[in-house]
TIVO-2410 file (N, C-alpha, C; in nm, 3 decimals):
# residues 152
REC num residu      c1      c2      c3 atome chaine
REC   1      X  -5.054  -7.792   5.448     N      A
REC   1      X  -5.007  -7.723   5.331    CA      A
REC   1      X  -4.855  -7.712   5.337     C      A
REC   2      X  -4.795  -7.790   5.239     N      A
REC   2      X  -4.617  -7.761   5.233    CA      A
REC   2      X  -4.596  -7.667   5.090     C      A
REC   3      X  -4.531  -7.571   5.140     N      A
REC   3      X  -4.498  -7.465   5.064    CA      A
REC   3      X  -4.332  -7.474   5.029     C      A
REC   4      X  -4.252  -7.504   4.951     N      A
REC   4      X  -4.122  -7.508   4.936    CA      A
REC   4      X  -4.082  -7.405   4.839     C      A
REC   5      X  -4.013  -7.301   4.862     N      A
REC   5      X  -3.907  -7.215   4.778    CA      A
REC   5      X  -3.787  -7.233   4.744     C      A
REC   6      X  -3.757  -7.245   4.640     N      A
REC   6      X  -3.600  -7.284   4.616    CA      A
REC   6      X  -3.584  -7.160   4.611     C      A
REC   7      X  -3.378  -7.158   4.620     N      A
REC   7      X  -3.339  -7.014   4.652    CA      A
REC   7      X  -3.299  -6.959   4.507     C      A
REC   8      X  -3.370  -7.062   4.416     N      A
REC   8      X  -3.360  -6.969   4.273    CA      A
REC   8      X  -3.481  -6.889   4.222     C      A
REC   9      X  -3.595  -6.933   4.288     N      A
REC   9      X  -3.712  -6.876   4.293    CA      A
REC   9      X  -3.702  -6.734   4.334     C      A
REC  10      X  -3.634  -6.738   4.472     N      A
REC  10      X  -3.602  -6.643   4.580    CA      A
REC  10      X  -3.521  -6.556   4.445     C      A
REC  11      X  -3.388  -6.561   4.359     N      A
REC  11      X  -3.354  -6.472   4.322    CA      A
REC  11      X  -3.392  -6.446   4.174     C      A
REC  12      X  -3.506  -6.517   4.127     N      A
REC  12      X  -3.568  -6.475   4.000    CA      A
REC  12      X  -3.673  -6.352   4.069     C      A
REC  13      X  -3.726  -6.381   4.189     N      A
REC  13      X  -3.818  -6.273   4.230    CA      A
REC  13      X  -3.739  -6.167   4.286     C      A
REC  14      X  -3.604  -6.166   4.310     N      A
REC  14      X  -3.567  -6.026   4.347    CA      A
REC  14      X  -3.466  -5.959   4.247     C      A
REC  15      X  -3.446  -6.027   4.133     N      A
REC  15      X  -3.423  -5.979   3.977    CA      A
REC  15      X  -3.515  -5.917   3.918     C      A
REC  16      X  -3.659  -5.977   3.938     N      A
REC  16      X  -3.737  -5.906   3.886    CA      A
REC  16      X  -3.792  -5.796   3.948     C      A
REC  17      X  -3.768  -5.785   4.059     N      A
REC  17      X  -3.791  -5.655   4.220    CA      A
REC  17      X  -3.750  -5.561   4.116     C      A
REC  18      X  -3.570  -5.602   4.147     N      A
REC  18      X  -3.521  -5.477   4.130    CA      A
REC  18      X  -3.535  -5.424   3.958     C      A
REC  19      X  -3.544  -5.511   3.863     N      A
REC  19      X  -3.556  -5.464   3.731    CA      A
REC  19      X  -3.715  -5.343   3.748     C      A
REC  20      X  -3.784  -5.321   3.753     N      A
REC  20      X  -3.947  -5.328   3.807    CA      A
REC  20      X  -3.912  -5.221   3.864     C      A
REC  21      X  -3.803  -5.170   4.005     N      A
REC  21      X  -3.787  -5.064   4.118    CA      A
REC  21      X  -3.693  -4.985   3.959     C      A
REC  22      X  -3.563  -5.035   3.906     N      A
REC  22      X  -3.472  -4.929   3.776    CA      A
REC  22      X  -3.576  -4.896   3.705     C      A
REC  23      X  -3.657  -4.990   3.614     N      A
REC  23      X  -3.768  -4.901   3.508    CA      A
REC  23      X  -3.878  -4.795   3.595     C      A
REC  24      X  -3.874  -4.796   3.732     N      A
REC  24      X  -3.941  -4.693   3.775    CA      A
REC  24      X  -3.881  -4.592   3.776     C      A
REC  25      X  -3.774  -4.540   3.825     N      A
REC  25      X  -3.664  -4.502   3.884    CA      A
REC  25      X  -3.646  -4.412   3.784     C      A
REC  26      X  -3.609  -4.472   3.654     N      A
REC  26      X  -3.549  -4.412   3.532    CA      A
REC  26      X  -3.687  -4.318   3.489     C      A
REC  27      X  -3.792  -4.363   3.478     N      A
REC  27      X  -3.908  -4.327   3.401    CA      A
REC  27      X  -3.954  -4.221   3.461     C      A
REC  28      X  -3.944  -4.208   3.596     N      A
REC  28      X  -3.951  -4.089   3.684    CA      A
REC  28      X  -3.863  -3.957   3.662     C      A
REC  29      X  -3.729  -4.037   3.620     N      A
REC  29      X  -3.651  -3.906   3.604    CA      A
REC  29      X  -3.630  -3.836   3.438     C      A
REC  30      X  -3.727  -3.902   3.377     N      A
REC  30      X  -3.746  -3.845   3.240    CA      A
REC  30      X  -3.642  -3.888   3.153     C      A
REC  31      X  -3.608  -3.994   3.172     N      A
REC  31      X  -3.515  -4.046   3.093    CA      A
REC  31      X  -3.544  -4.117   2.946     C      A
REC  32      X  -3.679  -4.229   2.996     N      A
REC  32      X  -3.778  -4.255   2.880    CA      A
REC  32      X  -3.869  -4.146   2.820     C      A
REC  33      X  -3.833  -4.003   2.839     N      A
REC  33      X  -3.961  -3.952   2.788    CA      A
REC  33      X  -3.929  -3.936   2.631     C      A
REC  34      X  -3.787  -3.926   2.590     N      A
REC  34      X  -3.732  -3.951   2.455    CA      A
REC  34      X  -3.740  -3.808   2.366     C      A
REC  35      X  -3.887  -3.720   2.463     N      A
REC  35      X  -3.859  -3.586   2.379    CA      A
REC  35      X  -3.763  -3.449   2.436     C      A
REC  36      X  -3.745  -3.497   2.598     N      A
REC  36      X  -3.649  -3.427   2.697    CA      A
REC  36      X  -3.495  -3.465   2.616     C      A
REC  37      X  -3.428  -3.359   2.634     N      A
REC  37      X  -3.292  -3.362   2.595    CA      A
REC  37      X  -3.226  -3.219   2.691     C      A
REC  38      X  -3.128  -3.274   2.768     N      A
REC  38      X  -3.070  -3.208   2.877    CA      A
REC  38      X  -3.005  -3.049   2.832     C      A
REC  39      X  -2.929  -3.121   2.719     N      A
REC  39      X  -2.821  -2.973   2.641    CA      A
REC  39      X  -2.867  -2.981   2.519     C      A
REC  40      X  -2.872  -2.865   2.504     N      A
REC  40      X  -2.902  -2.832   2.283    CA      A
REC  40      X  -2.763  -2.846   2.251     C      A
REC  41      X  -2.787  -2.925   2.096     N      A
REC  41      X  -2.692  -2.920   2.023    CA      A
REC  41      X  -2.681  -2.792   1.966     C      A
REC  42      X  -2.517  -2.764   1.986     N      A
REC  42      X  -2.485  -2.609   1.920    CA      A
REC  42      X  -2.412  -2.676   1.768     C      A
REC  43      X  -2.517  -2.623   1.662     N      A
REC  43      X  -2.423  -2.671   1.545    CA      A
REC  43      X  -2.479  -2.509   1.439     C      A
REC  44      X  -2.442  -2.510   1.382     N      A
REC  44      X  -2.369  -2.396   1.259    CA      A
REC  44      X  -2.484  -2.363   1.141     C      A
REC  45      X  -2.531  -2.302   1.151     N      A
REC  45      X  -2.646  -2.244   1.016    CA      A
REC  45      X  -2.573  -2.334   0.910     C      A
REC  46      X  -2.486  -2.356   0.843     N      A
REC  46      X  -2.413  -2.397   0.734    CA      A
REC  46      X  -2.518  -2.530   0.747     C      A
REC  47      X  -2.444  -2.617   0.872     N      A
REC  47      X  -2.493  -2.754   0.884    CA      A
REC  47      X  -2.581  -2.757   0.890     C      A
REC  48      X  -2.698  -2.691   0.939     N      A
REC  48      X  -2.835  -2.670   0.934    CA      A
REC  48      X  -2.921  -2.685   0.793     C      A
REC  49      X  -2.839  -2.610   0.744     N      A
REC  49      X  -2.855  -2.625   0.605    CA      A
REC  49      X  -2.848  -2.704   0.500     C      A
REC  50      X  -2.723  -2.779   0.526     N      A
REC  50      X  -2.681  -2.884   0.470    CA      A
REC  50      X  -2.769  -3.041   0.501     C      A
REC  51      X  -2.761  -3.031   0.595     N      A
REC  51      X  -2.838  -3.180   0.640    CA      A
REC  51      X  -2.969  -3.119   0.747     C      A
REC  52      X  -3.041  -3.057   0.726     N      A
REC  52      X  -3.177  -3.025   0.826    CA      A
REC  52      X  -3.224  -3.179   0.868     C      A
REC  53      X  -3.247  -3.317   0.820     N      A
REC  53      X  -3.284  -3.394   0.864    CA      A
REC  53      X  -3.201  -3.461   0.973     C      A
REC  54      X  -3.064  -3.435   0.949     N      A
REC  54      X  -3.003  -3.509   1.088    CA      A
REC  54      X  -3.055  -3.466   1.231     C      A
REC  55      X  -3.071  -3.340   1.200     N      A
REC  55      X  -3.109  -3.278   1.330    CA      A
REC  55      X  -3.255  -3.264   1.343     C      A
REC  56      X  -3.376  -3.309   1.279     N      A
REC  56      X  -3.487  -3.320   1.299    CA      A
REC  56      X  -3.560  -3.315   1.421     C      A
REC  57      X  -3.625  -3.258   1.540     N      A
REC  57      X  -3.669  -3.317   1.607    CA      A
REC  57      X  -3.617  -3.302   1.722     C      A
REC  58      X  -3.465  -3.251   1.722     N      A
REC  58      X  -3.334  -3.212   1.831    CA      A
REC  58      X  -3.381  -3.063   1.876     C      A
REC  59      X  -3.308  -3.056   2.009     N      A
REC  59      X  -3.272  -2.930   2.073    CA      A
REC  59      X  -3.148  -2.861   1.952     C      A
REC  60      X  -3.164  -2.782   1.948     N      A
REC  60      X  -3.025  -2.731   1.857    CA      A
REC  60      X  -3.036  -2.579   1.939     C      A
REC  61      X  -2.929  -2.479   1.921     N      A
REC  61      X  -2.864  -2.380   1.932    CA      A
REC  61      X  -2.821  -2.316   1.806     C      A
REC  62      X  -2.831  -2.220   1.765     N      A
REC  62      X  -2.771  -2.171   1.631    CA      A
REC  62      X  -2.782  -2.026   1.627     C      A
REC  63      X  -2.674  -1.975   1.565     N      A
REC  63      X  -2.625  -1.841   1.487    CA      A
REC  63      X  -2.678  -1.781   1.409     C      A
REC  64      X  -2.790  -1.665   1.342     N      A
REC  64      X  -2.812  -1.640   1.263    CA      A
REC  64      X  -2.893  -1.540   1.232     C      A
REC  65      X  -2.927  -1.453   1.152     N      A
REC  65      X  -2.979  -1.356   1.117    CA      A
REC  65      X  -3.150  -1.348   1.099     C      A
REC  66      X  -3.199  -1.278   1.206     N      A
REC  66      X  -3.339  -1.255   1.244    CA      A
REC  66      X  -3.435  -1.168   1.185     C      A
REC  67      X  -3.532  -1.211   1.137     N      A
REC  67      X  -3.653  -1.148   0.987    CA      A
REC  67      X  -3.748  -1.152   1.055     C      A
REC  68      X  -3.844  -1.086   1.153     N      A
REC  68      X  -3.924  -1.036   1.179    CA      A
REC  68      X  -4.014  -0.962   1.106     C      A
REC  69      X  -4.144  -1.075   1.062     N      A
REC  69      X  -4.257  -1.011   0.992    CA      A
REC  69      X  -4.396  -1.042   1.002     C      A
REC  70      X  -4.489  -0.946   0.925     N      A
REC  70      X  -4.618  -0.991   0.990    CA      A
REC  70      X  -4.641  -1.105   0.919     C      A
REC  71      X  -4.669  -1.160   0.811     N      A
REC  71      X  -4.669  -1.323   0.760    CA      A
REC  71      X  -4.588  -1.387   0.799     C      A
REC  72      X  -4.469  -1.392   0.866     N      A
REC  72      X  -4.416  -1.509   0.950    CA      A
REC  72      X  -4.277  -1.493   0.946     C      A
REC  73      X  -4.225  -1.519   1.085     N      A
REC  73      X  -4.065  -1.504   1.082    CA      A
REC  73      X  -3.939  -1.623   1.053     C      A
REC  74      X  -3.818  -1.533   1.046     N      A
REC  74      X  -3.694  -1.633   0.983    CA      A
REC  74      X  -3.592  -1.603   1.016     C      A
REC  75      X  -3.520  -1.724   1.021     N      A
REC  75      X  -3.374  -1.715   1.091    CA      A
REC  75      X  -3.288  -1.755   0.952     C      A
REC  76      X  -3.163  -1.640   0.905     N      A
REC  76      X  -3.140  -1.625   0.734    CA      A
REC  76      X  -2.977  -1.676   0.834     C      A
REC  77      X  -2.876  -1.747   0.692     N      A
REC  77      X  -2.775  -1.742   0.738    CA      A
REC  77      X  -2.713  -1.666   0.753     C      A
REC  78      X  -2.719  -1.557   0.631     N      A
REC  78      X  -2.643  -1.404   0.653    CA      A
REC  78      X  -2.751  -1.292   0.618     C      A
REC  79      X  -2.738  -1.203   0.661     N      A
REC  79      X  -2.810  -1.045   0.618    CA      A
REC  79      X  -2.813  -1.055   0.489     C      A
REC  80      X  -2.706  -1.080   0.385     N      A
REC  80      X  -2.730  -1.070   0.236    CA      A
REC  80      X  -2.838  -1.192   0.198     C      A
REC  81      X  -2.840  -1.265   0.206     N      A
REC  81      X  -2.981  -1.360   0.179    CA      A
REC  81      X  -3.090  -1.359   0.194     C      A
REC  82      X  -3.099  -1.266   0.301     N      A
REC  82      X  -3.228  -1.202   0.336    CA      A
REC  82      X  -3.251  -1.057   0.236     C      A
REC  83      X  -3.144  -1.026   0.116     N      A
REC  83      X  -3.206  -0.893   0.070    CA      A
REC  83      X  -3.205  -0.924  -0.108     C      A
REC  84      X  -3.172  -1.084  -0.058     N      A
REC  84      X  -3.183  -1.109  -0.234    CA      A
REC  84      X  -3.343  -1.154  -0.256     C      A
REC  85      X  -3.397  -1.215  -0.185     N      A
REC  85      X  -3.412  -1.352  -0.094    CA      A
REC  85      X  -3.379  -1.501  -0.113     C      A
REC  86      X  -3.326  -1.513  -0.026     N      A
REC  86      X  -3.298  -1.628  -0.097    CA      A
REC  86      X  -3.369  -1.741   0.022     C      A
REC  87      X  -3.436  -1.792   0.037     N      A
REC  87      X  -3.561  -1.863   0.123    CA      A
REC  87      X  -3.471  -1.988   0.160     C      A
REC  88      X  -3.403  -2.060   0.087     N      A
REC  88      X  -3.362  -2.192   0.116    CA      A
REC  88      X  -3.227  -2.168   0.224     C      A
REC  89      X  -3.179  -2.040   0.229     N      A
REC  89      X  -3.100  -2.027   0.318    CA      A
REC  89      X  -3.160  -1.980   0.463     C      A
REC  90      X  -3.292  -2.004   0.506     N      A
REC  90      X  -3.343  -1.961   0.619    CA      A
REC  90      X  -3.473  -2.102   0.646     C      A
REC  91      X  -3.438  -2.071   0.784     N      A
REC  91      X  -3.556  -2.154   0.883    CA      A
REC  91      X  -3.673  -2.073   0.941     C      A
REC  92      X  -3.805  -2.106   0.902     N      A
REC  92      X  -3.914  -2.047   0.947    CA      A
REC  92      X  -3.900  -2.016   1.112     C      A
REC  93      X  -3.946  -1.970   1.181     N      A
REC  93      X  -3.970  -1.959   1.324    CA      A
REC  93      X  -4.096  -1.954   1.339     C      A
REC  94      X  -4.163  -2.027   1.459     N      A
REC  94      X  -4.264  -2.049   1.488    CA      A
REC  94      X  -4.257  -1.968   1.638     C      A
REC  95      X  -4.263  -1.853   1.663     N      A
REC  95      X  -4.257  -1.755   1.748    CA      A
REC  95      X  -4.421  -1.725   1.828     C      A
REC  96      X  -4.421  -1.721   1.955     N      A
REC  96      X  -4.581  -1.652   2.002    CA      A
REC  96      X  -4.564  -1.495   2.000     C      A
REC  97      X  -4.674  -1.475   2.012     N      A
REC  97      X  -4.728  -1.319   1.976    CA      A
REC  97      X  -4.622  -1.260   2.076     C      A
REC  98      X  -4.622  -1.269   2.221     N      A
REC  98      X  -4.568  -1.204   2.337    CA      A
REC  98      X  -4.373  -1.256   2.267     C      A
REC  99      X  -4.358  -1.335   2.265     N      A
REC  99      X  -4.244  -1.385   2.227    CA      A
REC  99      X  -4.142  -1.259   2.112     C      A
REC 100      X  -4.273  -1.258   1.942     N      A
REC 100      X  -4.196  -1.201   1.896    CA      A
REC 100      X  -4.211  -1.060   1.942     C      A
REC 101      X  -4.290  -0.963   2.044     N      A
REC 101      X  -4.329  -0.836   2.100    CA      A
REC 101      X  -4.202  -0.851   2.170     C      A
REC 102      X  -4.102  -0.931   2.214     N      A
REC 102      X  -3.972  -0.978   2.370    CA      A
REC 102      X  -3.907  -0.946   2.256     C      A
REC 103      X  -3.905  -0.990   2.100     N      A
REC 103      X  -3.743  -0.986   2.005    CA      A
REC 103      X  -3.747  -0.893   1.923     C      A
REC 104      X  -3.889  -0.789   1.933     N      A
REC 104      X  -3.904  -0.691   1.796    CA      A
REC 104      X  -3.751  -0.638   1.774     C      A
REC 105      X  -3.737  -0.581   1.919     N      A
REC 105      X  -3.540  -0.487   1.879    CA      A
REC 105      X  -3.443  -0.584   1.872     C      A
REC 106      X  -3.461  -0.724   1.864     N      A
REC 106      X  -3.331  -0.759   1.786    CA      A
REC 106      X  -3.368  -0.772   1.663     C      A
REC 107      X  -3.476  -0.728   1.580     N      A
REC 107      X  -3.525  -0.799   1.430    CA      A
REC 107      X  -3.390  -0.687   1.350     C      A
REC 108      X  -3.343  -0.756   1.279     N      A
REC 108      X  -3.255  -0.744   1.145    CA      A
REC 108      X  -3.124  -0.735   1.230     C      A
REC 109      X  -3.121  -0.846   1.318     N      A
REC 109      X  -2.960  -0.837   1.375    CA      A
REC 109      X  -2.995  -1.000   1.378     C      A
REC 110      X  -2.814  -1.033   1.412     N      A
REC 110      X  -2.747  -1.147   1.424    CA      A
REC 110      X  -2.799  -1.212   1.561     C      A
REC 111      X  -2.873  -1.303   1.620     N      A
REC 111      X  -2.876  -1.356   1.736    CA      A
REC 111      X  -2.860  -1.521   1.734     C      A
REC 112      X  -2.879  -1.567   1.847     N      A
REC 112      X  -2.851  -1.667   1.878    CA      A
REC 112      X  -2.991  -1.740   1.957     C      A
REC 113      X  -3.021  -1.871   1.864     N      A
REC 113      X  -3.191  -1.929   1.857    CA      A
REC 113      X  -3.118  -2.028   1.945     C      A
REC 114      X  -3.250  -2.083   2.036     N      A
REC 114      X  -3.253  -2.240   2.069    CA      A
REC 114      X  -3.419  -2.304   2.060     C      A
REC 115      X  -3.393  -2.385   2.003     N      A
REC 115      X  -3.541  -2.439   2.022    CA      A
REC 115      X  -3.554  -2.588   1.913     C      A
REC 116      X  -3.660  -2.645   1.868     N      A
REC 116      X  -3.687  -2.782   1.831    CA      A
REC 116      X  -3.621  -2.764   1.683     C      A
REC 117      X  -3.584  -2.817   1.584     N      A
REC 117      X  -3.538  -2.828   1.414    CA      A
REC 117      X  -3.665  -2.881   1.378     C      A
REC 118      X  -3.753  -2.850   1.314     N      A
REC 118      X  -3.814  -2.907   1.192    CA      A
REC 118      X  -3.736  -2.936   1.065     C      A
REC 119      X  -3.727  -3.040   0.974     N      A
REC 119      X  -3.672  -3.036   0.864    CA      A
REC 119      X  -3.772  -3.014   0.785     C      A
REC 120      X  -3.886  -3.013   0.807     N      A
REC 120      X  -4.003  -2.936   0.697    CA      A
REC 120      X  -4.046  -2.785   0.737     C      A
REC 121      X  -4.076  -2.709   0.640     N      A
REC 121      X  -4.159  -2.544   0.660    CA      A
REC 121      X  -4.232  -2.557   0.696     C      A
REC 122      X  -4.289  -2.489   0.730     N      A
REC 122      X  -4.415  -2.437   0.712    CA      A
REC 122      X  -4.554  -2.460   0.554     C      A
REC 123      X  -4.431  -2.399   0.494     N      A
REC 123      X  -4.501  -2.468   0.352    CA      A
REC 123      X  -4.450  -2.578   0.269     C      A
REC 124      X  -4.377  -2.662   0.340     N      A
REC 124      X  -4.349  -2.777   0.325    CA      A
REC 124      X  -4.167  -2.709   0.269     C      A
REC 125      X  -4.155  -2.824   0.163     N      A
REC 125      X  -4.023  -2.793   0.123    CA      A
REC 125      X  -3.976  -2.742   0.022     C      A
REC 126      X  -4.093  -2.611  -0.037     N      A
REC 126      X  -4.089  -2.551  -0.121    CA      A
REC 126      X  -3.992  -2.369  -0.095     C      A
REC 127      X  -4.018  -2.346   0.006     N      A
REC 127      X  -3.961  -2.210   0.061    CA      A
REC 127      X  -3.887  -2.262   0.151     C      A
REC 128      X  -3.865  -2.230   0.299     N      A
REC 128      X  -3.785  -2.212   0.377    CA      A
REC 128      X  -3.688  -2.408   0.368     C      A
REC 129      X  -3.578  -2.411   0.427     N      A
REC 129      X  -3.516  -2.540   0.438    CA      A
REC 129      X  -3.554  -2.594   0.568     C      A
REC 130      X  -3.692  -2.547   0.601     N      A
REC 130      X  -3.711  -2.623   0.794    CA      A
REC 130      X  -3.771  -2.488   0.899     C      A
REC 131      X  -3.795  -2.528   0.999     N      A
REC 131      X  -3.850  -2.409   1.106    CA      A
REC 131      X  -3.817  -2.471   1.242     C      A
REC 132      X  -3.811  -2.385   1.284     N      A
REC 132      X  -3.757  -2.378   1.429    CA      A
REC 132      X  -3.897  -2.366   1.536     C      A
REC 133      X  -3.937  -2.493   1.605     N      A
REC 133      X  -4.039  -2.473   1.738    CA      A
REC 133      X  -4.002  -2.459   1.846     C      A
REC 134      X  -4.113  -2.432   1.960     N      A
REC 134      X  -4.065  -2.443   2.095    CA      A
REC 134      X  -3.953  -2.363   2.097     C      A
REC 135      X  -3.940  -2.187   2.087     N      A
REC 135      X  -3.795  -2.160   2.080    CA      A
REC 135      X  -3.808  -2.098   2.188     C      A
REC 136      X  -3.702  -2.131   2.310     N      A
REC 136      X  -3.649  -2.151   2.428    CA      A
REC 136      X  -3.537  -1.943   2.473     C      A
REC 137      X  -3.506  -1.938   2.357     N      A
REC 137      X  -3.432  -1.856   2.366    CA      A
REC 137      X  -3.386  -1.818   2.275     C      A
REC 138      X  -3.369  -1.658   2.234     N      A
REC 138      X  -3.335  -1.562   2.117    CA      A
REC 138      X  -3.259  -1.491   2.215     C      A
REC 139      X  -3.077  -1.453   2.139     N      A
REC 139      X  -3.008  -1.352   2.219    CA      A
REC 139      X  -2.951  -1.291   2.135     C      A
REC 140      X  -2.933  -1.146   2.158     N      A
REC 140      X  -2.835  -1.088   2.049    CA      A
REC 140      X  -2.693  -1.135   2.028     C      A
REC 141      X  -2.618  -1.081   1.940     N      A
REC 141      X  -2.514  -1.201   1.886    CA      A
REC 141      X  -2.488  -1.113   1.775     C      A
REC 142      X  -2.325  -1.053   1.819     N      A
REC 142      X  -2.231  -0.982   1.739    CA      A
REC 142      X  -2.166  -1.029   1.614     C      A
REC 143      X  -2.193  -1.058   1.508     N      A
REC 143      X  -2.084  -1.084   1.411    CA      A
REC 143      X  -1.947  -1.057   1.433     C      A
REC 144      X  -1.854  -1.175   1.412     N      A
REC 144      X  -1.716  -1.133   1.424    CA      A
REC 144      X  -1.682  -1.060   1.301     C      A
REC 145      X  -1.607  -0.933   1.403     N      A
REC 145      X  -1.541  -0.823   1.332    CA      A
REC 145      X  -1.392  -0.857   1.296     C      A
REC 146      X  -1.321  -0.847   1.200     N      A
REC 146      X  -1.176  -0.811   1.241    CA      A
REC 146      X  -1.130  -0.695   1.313     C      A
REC 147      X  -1.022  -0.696   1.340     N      A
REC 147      X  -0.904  -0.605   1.366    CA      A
REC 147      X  -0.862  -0.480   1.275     C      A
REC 148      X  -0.830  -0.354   1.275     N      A
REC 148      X  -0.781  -0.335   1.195    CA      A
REC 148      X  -0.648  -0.339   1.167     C      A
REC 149      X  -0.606  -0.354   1.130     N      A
REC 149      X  -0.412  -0.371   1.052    CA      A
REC 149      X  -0.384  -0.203   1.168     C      A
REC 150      X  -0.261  -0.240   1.251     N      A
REC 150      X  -0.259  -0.174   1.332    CA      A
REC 150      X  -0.115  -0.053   1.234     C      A
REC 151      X  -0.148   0.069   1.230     N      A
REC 151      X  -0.063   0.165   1.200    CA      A
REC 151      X   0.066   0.226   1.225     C      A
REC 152      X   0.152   0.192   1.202     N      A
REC 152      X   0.272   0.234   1.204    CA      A
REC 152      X   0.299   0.367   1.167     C      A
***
């Protein structure tokens, strides 16, 4: 039996080694999992608003005013939208029971959400502009105050 290897054989099989050892490598460290994302995007109720589909599907971070209720909660851009109502300026939240029992005392204050963007509601795209899943974290979150004009 004569067996001959050329040494291009030799480095098509250790091209393909190592391609074979990286797609392991990577796939292990959650790189292909495509729904892992390391940092939330921090972007602005405004933009949220404006384009909900860019961010579809993303980690996001956001600013905004917390509606805690028994038919279902919302993240409003400002306190006044929440007393007109105005629905298209807020994202549903998809909160667990223990979750919203952790945020009852921040309900009707300013905090700070992280969790998945839906660009659809709950009831589709008739009320809210999108809902927020998987939310990772609710923190309270001061509205900037001014200064007052200092007295002479």
């Amino acid at each position: 039996m004569n067996i001959r290897i050329s040494k291009y054989g030799v480095l098509r099989n250790a091209i393909s080694v190592s391609i074979i050892c990286l797609l392991a490598a990577t796939h292990s460290n959650g790189w292909g999992a495509g729904v892992k994302q390391s940092e939330p995007i921090n972007v602005g109720m405004l933009a949220l608003l404006a384009t909900p589909q860019k961010y579809d599907g993303r980690v996001i971070r956001t600013i905004g005013y917390l509606y805690l209720r028994s038919d279902g909660d919302a993240l409003f851009f400002r306190a006044e939208d929440l007393q007109i109502p105005l629905l298209k300026d807020s994202f549903a939240m998809e909160l667990t029971p223990e979750q919203k029992q952790e945020f009852k005392a921040l309900n009707l204050t300013y905090v700070m959400v992280q969790g998945i963007l839906r660009s659809q509601g709950p009831d589709g795209p008739a009320a809210n502009s999108g809902r927020i899943t998987q939310i990772t974290m609710v923190h309270g979150w001061k509205p900037f105050i001014p200064f007052e004009p200092s007295k002479k």
